[in-house]
C-alpha positions as CSV (number, residue, x, y, z in Angstrom):
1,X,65.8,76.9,53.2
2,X,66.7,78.1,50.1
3,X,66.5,81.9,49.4
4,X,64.7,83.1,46.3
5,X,66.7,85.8,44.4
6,X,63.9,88.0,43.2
7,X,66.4,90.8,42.5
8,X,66.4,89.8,38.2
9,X,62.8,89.9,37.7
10,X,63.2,93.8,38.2
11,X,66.0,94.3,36.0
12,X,65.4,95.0,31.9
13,X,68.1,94.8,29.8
14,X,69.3,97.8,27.5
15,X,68.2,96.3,24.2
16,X,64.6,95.3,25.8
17,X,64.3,98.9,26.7
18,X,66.0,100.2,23.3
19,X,63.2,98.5,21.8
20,X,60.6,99.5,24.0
21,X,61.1,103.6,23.3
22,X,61.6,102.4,19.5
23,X,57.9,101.1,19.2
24,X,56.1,103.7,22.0
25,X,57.9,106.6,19.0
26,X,57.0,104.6,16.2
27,X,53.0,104.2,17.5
28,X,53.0,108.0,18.2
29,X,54.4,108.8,15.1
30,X,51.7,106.1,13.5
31,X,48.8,107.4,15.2
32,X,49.7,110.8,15.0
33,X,49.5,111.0,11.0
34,X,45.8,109.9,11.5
35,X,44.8,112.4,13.6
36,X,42.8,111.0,16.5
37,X,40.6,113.4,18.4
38,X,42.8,112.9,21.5
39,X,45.9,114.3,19.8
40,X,44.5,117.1,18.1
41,X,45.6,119.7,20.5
42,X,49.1,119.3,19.5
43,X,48.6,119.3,16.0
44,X,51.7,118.2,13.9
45,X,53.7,118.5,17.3
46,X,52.9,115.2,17.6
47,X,56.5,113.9,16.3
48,X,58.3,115.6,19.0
49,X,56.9,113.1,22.0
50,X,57.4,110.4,19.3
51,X,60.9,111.6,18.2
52,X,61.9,111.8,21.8
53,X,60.9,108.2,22.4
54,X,62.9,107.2,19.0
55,X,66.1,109.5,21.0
56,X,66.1,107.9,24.0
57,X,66.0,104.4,21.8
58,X,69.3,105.5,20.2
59,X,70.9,106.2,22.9
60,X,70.3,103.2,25.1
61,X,71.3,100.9,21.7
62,X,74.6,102.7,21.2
63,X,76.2,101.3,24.0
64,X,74.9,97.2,23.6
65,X,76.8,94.5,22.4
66,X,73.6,93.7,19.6
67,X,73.0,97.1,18.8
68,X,69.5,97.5,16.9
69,X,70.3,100.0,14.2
70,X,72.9,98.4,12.5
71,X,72.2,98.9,8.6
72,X,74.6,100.7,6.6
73,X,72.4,102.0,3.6
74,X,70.4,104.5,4.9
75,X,72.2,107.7,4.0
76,X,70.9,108.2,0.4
77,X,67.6,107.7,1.2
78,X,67.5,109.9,4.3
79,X,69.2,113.0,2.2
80,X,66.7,112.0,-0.1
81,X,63.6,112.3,2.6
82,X,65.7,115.6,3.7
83,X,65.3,117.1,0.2
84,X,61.9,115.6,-0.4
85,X,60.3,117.1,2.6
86,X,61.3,120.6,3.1
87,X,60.6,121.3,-0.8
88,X,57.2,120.0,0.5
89,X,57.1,122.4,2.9
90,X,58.1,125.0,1.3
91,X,56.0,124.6,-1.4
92,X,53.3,124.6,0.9
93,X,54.1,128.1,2.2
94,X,55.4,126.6,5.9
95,X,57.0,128.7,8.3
96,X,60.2,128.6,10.2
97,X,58.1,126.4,12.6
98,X,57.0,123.9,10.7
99,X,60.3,123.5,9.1
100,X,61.9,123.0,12.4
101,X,59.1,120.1,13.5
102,X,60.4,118.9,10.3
103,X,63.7,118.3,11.5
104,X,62.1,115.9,14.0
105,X,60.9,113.6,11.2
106,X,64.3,113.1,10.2
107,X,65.1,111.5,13.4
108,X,62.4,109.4,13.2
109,X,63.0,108.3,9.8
110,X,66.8,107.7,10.6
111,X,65.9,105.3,12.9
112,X,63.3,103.7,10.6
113,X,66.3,103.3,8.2
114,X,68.9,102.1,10.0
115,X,67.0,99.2,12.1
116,X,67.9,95.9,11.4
117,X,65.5,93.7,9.6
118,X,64.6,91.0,12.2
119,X,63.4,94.2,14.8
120,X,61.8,95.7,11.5
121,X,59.1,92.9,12.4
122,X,58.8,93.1,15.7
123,X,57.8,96.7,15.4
124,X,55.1,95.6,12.5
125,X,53.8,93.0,15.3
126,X,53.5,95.7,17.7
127,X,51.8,98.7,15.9
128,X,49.3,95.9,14.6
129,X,48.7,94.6,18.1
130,X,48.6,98.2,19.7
131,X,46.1,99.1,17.0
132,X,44.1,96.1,17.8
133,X,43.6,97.2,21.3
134,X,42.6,100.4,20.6
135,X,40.0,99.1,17.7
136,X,38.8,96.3,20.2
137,X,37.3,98.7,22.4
138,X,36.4,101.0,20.0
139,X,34.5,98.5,18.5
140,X,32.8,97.2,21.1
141,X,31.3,100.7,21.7
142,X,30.0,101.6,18.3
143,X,28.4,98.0,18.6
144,X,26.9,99.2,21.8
145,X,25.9,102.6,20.0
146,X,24.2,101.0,17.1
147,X,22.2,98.2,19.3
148,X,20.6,101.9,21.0
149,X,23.1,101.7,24.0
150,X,22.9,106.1,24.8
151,X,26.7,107.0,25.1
152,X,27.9,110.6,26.1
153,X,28.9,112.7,23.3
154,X,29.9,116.2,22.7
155,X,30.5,118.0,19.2
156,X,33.8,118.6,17.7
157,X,35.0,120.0,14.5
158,X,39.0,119.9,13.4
159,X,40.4,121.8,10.2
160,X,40.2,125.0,9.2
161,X,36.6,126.7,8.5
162,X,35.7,123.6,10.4
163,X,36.5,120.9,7.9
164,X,35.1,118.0,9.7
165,X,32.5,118.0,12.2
166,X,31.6,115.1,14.5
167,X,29.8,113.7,17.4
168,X,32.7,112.1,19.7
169,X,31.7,109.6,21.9
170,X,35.1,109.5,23.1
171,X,35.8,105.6,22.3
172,X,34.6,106.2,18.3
173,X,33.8,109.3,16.2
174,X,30.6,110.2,14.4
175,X,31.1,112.2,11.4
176,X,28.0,114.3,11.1
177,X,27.4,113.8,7.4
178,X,26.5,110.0,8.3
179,X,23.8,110.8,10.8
180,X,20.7,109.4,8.6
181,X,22.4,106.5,7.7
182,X,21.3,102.9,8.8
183,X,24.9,101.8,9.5
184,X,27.9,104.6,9.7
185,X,30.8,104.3,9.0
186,X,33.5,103.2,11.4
187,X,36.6,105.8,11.6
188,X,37.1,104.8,15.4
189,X,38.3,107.6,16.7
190,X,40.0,108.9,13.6
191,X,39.4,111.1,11.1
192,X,37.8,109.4,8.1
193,X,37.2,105.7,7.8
194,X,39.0,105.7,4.7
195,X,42.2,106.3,6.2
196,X,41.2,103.7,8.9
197,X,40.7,101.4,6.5
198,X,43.8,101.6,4.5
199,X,46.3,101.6,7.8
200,X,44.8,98.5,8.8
201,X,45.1,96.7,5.3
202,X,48.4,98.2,4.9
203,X,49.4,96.8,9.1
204,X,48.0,93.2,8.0
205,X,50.3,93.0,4.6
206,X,53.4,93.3,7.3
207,X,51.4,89.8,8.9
208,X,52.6,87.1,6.7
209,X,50.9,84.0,7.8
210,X,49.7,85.5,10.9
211,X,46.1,86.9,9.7
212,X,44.3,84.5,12.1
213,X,45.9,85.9,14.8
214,X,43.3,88.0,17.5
215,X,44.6,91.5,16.8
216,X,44.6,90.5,12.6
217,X,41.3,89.6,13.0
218,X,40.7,93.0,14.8
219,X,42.3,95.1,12.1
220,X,40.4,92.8,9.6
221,X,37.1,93.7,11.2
222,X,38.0,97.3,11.2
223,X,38.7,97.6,7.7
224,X,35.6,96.0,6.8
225,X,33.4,98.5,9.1
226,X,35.3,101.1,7.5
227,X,32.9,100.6,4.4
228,X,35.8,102.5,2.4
229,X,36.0,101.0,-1.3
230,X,39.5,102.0,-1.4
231,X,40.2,99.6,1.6
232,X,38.3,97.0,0.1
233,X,40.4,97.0,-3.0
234,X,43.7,97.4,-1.0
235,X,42.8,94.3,1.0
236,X,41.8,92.0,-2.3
237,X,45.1,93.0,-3.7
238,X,47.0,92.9,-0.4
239,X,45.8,88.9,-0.3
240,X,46.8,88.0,-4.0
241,X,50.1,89.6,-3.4
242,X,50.6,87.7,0.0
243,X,49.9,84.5,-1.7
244,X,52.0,85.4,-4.4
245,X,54.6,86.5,-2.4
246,X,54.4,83.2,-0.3
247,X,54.5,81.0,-4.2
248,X,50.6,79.8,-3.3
249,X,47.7,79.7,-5.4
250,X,47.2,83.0,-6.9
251,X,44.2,82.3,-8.9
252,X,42.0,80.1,-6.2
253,X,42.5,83.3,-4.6
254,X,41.3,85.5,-7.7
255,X,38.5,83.2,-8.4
256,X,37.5,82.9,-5.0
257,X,37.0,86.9,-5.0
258,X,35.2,87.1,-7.9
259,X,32.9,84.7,-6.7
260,X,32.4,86.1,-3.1
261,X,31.9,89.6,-4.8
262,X,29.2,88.4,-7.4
263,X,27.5,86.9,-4.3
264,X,27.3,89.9,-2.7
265,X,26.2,91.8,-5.3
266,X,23.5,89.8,-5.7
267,X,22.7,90.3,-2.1
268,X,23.0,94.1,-1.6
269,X,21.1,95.0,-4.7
270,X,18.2,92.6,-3.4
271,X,18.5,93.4,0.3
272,X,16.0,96.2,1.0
273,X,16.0,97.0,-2.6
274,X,19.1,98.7,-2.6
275,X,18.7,100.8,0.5
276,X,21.9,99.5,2.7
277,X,25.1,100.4,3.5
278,X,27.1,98.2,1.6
279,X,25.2,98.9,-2.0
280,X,25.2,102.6,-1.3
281,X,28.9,102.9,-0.3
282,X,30.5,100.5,-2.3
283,X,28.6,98.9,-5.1
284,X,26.6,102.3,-6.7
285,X,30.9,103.7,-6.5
286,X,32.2,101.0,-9.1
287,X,29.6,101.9,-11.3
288,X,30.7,103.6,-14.6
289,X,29.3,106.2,-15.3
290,X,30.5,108.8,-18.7
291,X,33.4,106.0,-19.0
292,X,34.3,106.7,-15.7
293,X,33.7,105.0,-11.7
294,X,31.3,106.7,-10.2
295,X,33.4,105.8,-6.8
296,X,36.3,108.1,-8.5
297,X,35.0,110.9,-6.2
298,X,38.8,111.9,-4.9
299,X,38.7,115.8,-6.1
300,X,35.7,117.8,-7.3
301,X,34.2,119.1,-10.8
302,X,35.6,122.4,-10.4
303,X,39.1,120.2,-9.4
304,X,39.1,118.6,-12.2
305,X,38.6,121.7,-14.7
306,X,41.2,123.5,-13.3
307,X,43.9,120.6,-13.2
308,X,42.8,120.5,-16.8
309,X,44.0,123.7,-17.0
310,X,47.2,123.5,-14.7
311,X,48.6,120.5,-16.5
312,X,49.2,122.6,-19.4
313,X,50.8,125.7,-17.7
314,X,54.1,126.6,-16.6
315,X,53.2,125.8,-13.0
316,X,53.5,122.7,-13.6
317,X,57.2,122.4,-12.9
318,X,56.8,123.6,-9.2
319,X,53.1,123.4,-8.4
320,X,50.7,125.8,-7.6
321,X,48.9,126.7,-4.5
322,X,45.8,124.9,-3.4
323,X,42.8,127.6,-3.5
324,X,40.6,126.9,-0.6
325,X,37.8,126.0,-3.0
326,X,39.7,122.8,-3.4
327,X,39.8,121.7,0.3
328,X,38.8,118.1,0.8
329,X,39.9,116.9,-2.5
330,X,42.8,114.2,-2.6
331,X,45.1,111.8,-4.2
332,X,47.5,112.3,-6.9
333,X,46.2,114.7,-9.0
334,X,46.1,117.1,-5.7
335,X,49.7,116.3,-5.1
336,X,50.8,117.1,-8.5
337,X,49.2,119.9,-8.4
338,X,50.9,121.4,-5.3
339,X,53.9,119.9,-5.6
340,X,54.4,119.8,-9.6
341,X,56.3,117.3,-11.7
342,X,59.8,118.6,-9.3
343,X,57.9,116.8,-6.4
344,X,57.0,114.1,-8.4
345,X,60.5,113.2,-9.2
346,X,61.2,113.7,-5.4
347,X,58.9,111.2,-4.6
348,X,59.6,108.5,-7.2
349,X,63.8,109.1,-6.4
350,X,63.4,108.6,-2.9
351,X,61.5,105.5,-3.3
352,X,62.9,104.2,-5.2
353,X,66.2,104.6,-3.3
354,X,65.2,102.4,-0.4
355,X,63.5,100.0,-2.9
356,X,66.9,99.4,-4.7
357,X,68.2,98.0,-1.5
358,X,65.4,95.8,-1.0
359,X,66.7,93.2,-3.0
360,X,64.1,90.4,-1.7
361,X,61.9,90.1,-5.6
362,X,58.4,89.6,-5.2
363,X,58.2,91.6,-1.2
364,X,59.3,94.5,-2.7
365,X,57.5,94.7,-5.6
366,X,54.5,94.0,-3.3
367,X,55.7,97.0,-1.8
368,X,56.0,99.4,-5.0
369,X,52.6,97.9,-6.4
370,X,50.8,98.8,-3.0
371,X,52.7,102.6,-3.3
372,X,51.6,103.1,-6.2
373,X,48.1,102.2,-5.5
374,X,48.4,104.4,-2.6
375,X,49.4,107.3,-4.3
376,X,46.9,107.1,-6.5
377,X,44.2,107.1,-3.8
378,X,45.5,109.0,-1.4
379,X,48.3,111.1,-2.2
380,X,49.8,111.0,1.6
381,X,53.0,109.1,1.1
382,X,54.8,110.2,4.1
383,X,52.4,109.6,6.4
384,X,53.8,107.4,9.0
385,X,50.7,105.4,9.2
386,X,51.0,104.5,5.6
387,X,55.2,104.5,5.0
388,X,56.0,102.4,7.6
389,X,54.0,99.4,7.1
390,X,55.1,99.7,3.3
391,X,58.8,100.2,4.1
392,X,58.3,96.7,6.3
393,X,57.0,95.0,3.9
394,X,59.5,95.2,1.2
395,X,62.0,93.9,3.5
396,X,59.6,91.1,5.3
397,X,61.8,88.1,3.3
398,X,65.1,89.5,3.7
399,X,67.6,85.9,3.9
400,X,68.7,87.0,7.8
401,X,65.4,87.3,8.9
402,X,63.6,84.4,10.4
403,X,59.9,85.1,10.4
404,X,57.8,82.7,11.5
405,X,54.7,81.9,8.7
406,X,51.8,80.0,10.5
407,X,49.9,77.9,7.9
408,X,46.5,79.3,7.9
């Protein structure tokens, strides 16, 4: 009888396991910048479990044949992320700790930097799929919730002077302030939906082709529970650019929005007379409103008067520090105005120093368009739940890489 040799079933090669501690440090790192309830005892600590991971990676693809991090052209943008952060921080008043967790974000972005394109992919594939299965059941729970299901709770607050304050049901978050309303909105078991919203958009532009796959559809769903307008706009544009990108019809695309968006419209200022989720948190925001969208809610009155203010001062150079009056407020004006036009200029060298080398046309203008956008949304451009899936995309047509593109 012939003997079975189960002995290479057991056995993983270097470069599976490279790859494995690549993508465990590059979820942490993801889900980290989002703040989910169950890492909120370590705080920003979260990068050292994640730059460990990203360590370990390096060392077991050093010694392989088909070593993963094999670009050449990282140097001037990581000196550039090196300069860019720490003036952050120290504009922001850190101490000698935080600029030592600081120095574990380099590692993390050095690896970023120097991965070849083709595993650039694989890693997009597996932070969407990981957040799919994390969504899935968090979906299925707040469905549970709103068809009366009673879950266990406890309250929770996170920030300073207790900045946020929700109900965790352990599988999804319920931010207090959404208590009265018919249908809340879906964070999962993040911070604010809006932030949801716009990692999953931002996950499902890495998916060229691939948006009918189970954990797109996930992310898709997610996004759409999120009931954040700035998602909703991210994830029109994010479909015009992918059919652009992939030389398909642009304008069935743009016509086909318009359409679907008059429809429902139509429907949500008719359904209940107004009184729903989707009219309330969407429509009455693009409103105009004293020339301006009433959904342009990012900073406050008071926010706005004193940027007025701020943009014509000498601080402007180096920013100023954000009074605690201001707390909540976001986007670009807020960054400006802790950062100055110095961390402007930062931001906009470093990049565009990783841009340059994306020399793939219409992916990486995708890229810079959707940067831009995001900056002037959210502000939070080196958030690892934001960067990488941006830093991704503008390389997702590079001429070595062989994606695969399902027709839909």
């Amino acid at each position: 009888m012939q003997k079975i040799d189960f002995s290479g079933w057991f056995l993983l090669s270097r470069e599976k396991c490279s790859l494995f501690f690549l993508n465990i440090g590059f979820l942490i790192a993801s889900l980290g910048s989002l703040h989910p309830w169950f890492l909120w005892p370590l705080n920003e600590l979260y990068t050292i479990p994640a730059c460990l991971c990203v360590f370990i990676s390096l060392l077991l693809s050093k010694p392989i044949s088909r070593n993963l991090y094999t670009r050449c052209d990282y140097m001037f943008p990581l000196i550039l992320y090196v300069l860019l952060s720490f003036y952050l921080l120290v504009s922001a008043g850190a101490n000698i700790n935080g600029l030592i967790v600081n120095s574990f974000n380099i590692l993390i972005f050095y690896a970023l930097f120097r991965l070849d394109y083709e595993r650039l992919y694989s890693v997009a594939t597996f932070l969407a799929k990981s957040y799919a299965l994390i969504l899935s059941v968090s979906i299925l729970a707040f469905v549970l919730f709103m068809m009366g299901f009673s879950l266990p709770s406890v309250n929770v607050t996170f920030g300073d002077e207790a900045l946020y304050s929700y109900s965790n049901y352990y599988f999804f978050l319920l931010d207090d302030r959404s208590l009265s309303s018919i249908i809340p909105r879906f964070s999962s078991v993040f911070l604010e939906p809006g932030h949801l919203g716009t990692t999953t958009v931002l996950l499902l532009m890495t998916q060229c082709g691939k948006w009918r796959k189970w954990y797109n559809v996930v992310l898709l769903t997610a996004s759409v529970l999120s009931f954040s307008l700035a998602a909703y706009v991210f994830l029109v544009v994010i479909v015009i650019l992918d059919s652009w990108m992939q030389k398909k019809h642009v304008v069935a695309k743009i016509v086909t929005f318009a359409v679907l968006l008059g429809g429902l419209t139509a429907f949500a200022s008719f359904y209940r007379g107004g009184d729903n989720v989707f009219y309330e948190t969407i429509l009455l925001r693009l409103k105009i409103e004293d020339g301006e969208m009433a959904g342009d809610n990012r900073v406050t009155d008071d926010f706005k008067t004193d940027f007025g203010n701020y943009i014509t001062s000498a601080d402007i150079v180096f920013g100023r520090d954000m009074d605690a009056r201001f707390a909540g407020n976001s986007g670009y004006r807020v960054f400006i105005y802790e950062y100055g036009l110095v961390g402007v200029f930062l931001l906009l060298l470093f990049y565009s120093s990783w841009l340059v080398h994306a020399k793939y046309g219409r992916a990486s203008l995708s890229a810079a368009i959707m940067a831009l956008l995001l900056f002037e949304v959210r502000g939070y451009m080196l958030w690892y739940s934001f960067f990488i899936p941006i830093f991704i995309t503008a390389f997702r047509t590079a001429p070595d890489v062989k994606i695969e593109i399902e027709e839909r």
